[in-house]
C-alpha positions in Angstrom: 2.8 8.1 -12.1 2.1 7.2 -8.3 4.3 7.0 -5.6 2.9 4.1 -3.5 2.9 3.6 0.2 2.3 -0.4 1.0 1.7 -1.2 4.5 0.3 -3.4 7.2 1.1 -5.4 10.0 4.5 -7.2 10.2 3.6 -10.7 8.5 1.8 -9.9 5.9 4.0 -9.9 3.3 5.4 -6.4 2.6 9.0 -7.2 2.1 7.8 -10.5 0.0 5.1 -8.1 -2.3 8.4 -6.1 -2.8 10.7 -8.3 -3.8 8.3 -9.7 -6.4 7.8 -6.1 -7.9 11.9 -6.2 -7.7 11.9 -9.3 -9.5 9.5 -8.2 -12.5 11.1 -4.8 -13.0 9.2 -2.8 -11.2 11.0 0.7 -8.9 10.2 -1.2 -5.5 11.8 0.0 -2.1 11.6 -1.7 1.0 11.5 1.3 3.3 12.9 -1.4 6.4 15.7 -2.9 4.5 16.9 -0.1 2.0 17.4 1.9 5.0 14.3 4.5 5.1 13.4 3.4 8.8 14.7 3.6 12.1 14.5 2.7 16.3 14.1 5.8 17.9 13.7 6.7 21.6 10.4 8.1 22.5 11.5 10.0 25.1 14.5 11.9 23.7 14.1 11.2 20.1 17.7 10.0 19.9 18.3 7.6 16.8 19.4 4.5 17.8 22.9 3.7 15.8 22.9 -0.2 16.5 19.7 -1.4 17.5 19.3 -5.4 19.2 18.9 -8.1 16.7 16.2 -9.1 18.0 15.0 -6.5 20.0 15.0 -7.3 23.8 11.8 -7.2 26.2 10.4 -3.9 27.0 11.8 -2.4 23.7 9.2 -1.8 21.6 7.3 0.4 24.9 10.2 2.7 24.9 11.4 2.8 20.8 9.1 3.4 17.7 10.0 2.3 14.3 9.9 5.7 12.3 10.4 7.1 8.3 12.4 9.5 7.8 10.6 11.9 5.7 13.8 13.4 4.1 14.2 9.9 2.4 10.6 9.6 1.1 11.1 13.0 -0.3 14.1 12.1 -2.1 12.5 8.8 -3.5 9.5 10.2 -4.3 11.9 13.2 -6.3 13.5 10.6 -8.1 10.9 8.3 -9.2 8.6 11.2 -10.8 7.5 10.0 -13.9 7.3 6.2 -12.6 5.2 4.2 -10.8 7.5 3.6 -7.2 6.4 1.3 -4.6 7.5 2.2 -1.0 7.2 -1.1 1.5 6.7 -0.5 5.1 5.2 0.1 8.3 6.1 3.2 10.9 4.5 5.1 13.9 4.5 8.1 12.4 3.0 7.2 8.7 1.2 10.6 9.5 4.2 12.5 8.7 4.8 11.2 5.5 1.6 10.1 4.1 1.1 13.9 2.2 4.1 12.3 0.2 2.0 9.6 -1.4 -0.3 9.2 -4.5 -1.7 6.0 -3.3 -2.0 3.9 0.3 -2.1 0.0 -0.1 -2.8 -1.8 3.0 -2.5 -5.8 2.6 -4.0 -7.7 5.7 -4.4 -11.0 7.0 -6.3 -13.2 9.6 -4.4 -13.5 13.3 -3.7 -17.2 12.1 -2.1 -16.5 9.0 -0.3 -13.3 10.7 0.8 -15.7 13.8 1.9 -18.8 11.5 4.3 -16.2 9.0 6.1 -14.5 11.9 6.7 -17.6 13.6 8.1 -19.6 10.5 9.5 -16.8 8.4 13.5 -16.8 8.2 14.5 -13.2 7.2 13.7 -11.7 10.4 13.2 -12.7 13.9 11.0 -9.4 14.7 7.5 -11.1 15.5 9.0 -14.2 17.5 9.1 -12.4 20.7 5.9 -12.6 22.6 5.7 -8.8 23.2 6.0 -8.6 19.2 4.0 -10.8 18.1 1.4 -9.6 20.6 2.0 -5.9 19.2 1.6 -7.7 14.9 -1.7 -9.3 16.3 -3.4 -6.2 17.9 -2.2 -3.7 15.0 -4.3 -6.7 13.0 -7.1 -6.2 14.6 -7.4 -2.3 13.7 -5.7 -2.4 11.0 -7.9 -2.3 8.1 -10.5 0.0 9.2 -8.2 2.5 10.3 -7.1 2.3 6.8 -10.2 2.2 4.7 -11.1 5.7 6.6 -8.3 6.8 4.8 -8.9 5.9 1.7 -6.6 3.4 1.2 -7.1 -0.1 -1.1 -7.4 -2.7 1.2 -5.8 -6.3 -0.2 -6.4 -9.6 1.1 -2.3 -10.6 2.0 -3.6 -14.2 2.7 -3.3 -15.3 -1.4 0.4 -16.0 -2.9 2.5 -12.9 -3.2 2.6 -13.5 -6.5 -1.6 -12.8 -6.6 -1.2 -9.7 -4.1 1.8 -8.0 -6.4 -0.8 -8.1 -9.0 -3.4 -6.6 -7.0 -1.2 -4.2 -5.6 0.0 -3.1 -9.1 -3.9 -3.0 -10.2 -4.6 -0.9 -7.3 -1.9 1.3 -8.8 -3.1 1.4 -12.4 -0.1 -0.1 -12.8 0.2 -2.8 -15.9 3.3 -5.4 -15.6 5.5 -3.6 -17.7 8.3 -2.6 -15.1 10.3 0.5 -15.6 14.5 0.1 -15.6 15.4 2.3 -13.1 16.4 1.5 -9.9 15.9 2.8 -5.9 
């Protein structure tokens, strides 16, 4: 059984894809909220303990959002023998990517991208002009970086309800959710 990466852009609909495999039963982790991802400073490589909510101006030049791979190890440790999704987008997917069985990438139009960041209420990252300019250019590479990887590319712009199902598809992955837990 695969472990799953399933990425893109912020506002696309990763955490929302997540919690809908949460909600039918399926081992789902969303690698920003469940703790697998963190600010770190470019420069020095120093975690940052208690990050800005929202981050400030100027932050995302000098800190990347990164995986730990320790973590991916572990989940990918405990979920053999079941289907696991991991949520998320990092710098340094390259570290981690050896870790996974299959790479979903979910994208969207600048419009529908611009529109979900603006008006979504779990998070304020995307309102900032320096991240929603950061979102919109990822965007725009996005996808083919991705399909020269391999990767299933799924159109994020449908009801998450329609892009869980593709991304479970993609996975070979019939609705029948497993009971264990992240």
């Amino acid at each position: 059984m695969p472990l799953v990466w399933v990425t893109g852009t912020a506002g696309v609909g990763k955490s929302t894809v997540c919690a809908v495999l949460r909600s039918r039963g399926h081992l789902a982790v969303d690698a920003d909220w469940d703790g697998y991802n963190r600010w770190v400073d470019r420069s020095s490589g120093e975690v940052v303990a208690d990050p800005p909510y929202p981050v400030p101006a100027g932050w995302l030049d000098r800190y990347a959002w990164r995986i730990t791979r320790a973590k991916v190890e572990t989940l990918a440790e405990r979920a053999r023998g079941w289907t696991t999704f991991l949520c998320g987008y990092v710098e340094n997917e390259d570290e981690v990517r050896d870790l996974f069985d299959l790479i979903v990438c979910l994208v969207a139009d600048a419009e529908t991208i611009r529109h979900r960041l603006q008006t979504r209420a779990t998070n304020a990252f995307g309102r900032r002009p320096e991240e929603l300019a950061a979102a919109l250019d990822l965007a725009e590479r996005i996808e083919a970086m991705y399909r020269s990887l391999g990767a299933t590319i799924i159109d994020a712009r449908r009801p998450a309800e329609d892009v869980a199902d593709a991304v479970l598809a993609a996975a070979g992955t019939v609705d029948s959710p497993s009971t264990r837990t992240a």
